[in-house]
Structures are given as C-alpha cells and as structure tokens.
C-alpha positions as CSV (number, residue, x, y, z in Angstrom):
1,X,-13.9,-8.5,-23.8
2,X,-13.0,-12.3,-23.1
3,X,-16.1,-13.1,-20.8
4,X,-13.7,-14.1,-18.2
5,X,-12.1,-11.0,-17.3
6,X,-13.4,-11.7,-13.2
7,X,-11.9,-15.0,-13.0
8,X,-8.5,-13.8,-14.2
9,X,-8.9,-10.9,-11.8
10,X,-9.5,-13.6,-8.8
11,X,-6.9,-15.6,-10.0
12,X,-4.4,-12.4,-10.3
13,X,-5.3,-11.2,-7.1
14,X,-4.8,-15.3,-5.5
15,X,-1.5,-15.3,-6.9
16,X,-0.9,-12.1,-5.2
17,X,-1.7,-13.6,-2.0
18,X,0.6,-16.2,-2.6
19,X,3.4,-16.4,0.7
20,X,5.9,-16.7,-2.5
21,X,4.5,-13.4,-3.4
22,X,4.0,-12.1,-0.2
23,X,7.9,-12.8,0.7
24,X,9.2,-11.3,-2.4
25,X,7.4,-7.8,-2.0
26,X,9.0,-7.9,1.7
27,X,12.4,-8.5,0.7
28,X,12.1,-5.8,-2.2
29,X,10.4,-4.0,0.5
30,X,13.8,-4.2,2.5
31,X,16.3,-3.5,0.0
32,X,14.6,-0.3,-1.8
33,X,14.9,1.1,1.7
34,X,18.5,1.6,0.2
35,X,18.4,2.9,-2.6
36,X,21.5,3.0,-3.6
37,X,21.8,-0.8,-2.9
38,X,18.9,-1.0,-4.5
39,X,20.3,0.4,-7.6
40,X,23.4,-1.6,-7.8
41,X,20.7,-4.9,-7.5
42,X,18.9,-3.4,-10.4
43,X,22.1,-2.6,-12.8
44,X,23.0,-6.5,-11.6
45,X,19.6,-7.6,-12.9
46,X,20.0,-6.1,-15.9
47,X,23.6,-7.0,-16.9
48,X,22.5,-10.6,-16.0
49,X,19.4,-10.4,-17.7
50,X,21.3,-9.2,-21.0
51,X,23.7,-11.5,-20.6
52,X,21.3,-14.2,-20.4
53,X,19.8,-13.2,-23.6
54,X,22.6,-12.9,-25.8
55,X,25.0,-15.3,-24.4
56,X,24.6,-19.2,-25.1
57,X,26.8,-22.7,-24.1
58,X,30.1,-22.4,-22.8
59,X,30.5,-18.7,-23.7
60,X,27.5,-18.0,-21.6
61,X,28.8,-20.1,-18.4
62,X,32.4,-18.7,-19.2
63,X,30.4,-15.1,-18.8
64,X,28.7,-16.2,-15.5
65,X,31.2,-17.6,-13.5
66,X,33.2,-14.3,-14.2
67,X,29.8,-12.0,-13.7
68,X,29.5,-13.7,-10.6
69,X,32.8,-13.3,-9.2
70,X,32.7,-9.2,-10.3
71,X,29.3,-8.9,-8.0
72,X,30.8,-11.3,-5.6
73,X,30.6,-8.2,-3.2
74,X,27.1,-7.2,-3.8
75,X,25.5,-10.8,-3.5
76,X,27.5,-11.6,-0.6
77,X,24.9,-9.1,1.5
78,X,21.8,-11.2,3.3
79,X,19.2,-8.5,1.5
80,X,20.3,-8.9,-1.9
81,X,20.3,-12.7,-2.0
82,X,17.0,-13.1,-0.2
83,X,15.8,-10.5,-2.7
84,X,16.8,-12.9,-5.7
85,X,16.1,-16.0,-3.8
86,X,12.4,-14.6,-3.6
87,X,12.5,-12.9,-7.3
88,X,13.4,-16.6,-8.2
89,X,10.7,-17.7,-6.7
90,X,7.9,-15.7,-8.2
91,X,9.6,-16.5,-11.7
92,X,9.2,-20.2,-10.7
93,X,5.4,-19.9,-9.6
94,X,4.9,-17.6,-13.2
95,X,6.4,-20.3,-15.3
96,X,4.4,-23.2,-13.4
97,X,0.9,-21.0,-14.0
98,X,2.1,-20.9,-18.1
99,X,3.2,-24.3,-18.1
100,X,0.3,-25.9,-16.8
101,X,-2.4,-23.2,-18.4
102,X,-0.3,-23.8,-22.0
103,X,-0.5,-27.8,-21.5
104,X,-4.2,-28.2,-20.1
105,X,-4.8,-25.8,-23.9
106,X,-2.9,-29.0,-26.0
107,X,-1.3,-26.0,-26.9
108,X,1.7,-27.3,-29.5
C-alpha cells in the first residue's frame, strides 16, 4: 500500500465529477442506445487508433485525410461527433492531470 490510496480515490472520484466527464458519459450514453451505430464508432476508434500508432509524417496525414473521407458518413451524424468531441475532451483533461503530476515530480 502507497499510504495515499484515499486521496487518489477522492481525486478519481473529483475527476469523475468533472462536467468534461459528466458530458462524455452522456454522449456515450446517447450513442450505445444504438448499438449498431455504436459499433461502427467503435471499429472507427479502433482503425484510427491503429493507424495512429503505426503511421508517422506524411504517410500518416496521407492515411487521415483518406480515413476521414471513408467515415465521412459516419462522422457526419450529431451523436458520433459530440461523442468524439467529448472523448477528446476527457483525453485532454487525462493528459493535463499527467502533465502537471509528472512536472510538479522533476520527473526527467
């Protein structure tokens, strides 16, 4: 045990109660009421998020534009882009929280 385990608890549970937080569990909220939209989102996510990973430079922004254009149709409907808007948005807040915890640790 870390000795600290209630104050990341409180801090998990602020962050939970975050209206960026709040918003995106409503707009996944919305779209898993279809699930079949709801899966084509998720197959998106993850062709993006592989893409992402193994792609770099122009080959990667070649890869986007066109991976874009070939979901034009799914990210064209109000749900799905407030979804991503809000997943966005969470990632944002997550990567503030490590930024600021790693450089308040000197951590190099």
């Amino acid at each position: 045990m870390l000795g600290f385990e209630k104050e990341i608890e409180d801090f998990t549970q602020t962050v939970c109660e975050t209206p960026i937080y709040l918003n995106f569990i409503e707009k996944k909220r919305i779209l898993k009421m279809d699930e079949e939209l709801w899966n084509q989102v998720a197959e998106y996510r993850k062709k993006k998020f592989d893409m992402q990973a193994l792609l770099s430079g122009d080959e990667m922004f070649n890869r986007t534009e066109a991976f874009e254009r070939e979901y034009e149709w799914l990210l064209s409907d109000i749900r799905v882009a407030e979804f991503l808007d809000a997943e966005l948005a969470v990632c944002r807040l997550l990567q503030k929280i490590s930024t600021s915890l790693i450089m308040a640790l000197d951590f190099e």
